[in-house]
TIKOL-149063 format. One record per residue (C-alpha): x negated, y negated, z negated; chain; residue in one letter. Coordinates in nm, 3 decimals, padded with zeros to 5 digits. Example, Ala and Ser with C-alpha at 12.3 -4.5 7.8 and 13.67 -1.06 7.14 Angstrom:
# TIKOL-149063
x = -01.230	y = 00.450	z = -00.780	lumpa = A	vexdren = a .
x = -01.367	y = 00.106	z = -00.714	lumpa = A	vexdren = s .
//
This chain:
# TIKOL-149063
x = -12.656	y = -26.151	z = -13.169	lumpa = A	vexdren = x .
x = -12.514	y = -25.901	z = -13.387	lumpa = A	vexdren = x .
x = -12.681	y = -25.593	z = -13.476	lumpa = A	vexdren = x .
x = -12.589	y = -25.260	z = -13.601	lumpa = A	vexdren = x .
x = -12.764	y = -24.946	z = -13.791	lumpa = A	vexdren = x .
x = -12.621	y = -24.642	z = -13.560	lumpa = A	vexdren = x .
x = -12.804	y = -24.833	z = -13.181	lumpa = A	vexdren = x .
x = -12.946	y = -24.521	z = -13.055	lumpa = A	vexdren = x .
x = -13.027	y = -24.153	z = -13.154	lumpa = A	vexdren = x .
x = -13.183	y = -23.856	z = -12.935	lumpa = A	vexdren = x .
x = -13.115	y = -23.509	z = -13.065	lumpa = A	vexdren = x .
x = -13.353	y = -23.234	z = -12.938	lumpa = A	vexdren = x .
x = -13.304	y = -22.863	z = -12.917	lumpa = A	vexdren = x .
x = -13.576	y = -22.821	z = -13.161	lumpa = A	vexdren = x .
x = -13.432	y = -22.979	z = -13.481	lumpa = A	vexdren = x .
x = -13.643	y = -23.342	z = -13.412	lumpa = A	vexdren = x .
x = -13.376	y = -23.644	z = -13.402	lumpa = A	vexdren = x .
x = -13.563	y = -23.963	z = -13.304	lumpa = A	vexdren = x .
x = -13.323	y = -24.299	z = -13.442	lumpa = A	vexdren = x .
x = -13.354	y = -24.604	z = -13.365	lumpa = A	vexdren = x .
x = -13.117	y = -24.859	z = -13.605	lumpa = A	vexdren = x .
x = -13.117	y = -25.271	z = -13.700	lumpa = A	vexdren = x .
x = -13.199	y = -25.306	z = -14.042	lumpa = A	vexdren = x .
x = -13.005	y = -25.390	z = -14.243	lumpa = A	vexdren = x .
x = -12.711	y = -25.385	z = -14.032	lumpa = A	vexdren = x .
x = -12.537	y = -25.746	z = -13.906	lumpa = A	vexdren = x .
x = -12.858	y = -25.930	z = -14.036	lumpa = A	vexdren = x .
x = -13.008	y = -26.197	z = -13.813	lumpa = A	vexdren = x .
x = -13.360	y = -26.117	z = -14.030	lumpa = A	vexdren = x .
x = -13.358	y = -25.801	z = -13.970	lumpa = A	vexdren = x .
x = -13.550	y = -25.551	z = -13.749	lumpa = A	vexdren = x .
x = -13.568	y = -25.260	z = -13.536	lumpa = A	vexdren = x .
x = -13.627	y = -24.931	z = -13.701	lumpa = A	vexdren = x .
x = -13.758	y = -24.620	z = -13.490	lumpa = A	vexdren = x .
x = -13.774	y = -24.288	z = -13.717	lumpa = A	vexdren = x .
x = -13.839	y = -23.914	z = -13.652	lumpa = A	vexdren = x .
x = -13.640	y = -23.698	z = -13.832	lumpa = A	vexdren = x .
x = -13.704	y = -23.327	z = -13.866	lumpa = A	vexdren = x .
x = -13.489	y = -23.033	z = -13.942	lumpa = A	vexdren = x .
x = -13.245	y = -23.285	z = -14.077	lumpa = A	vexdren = x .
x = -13.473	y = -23.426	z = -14.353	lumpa = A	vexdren = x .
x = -13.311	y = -23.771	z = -14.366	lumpa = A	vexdren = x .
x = -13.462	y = -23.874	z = -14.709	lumpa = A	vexdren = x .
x = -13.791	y = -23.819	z = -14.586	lumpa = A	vexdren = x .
x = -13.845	y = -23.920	z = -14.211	lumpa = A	vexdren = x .
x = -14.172	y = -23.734	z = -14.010	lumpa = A	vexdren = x .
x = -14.237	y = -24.109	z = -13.911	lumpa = A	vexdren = x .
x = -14.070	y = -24.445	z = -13.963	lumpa = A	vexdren = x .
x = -14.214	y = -24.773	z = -13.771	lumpa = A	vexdren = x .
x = -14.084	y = -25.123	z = -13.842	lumpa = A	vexdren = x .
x = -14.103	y = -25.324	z = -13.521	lumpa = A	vexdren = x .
x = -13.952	y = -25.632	z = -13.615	lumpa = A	vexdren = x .
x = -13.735	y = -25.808	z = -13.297	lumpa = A	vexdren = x .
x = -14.068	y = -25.751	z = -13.033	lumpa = A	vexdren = x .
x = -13.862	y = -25.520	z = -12.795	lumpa = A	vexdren = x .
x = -14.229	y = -25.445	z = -12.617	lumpa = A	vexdren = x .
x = -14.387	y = -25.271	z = -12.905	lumpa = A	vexdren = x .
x = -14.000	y = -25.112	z = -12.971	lumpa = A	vexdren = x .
x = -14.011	y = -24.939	z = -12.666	lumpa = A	vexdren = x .
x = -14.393	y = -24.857	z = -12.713	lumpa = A	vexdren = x .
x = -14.362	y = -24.683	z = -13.051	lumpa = A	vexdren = x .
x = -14.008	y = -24.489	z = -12.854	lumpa = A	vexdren = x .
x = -14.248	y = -24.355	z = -12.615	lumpa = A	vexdren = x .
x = -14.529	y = -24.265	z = -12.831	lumpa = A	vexdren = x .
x = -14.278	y = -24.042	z = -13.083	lumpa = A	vexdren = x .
x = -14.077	y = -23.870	z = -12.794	lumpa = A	vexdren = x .
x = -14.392	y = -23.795	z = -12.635	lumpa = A	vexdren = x .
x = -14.477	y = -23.621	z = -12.954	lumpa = A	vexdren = x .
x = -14.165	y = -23.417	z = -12.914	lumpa = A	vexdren = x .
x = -14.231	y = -23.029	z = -12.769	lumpa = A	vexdren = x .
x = -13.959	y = -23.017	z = -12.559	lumpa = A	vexdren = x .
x = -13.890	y = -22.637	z = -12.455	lumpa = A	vexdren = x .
//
């Protein structure tokens, strides 16, 4: 299976992005990345999880940072 950075990104009215990526791209070592990103502040993410290839605990930690999202 290859893998890519860009696998999914949710952009909210309020200026939170919440990315998911494989890291580092096209490596079979790698793992899934879930950040928050706020106001655009890519260089320092709200919240960044490393959830290796368990696909359980990657939809887990999704859940648990857009239910942190105020959603107007």
């Amino acid at each position: 299976m290859v893998l890519d950075e860009n696998l999914l990104q949710l952009s909210f009215e309020s200026g939170i992005v919440i990315d998911i990526g494989w890291y580092p791209a096209f490596d079979v070592k790698g793992a899934f990345i879930v950040y928050k990103v706020v106001n655009g502040c890519w260089d320092k993410p709200e919240y960044k999880c490393n959830v290796g290839w368990d696909k359980s605990r990657l939809i887990t930690k999704l859940k648990e940072v857009i239910g942190e999202v105020r959603i107007e």
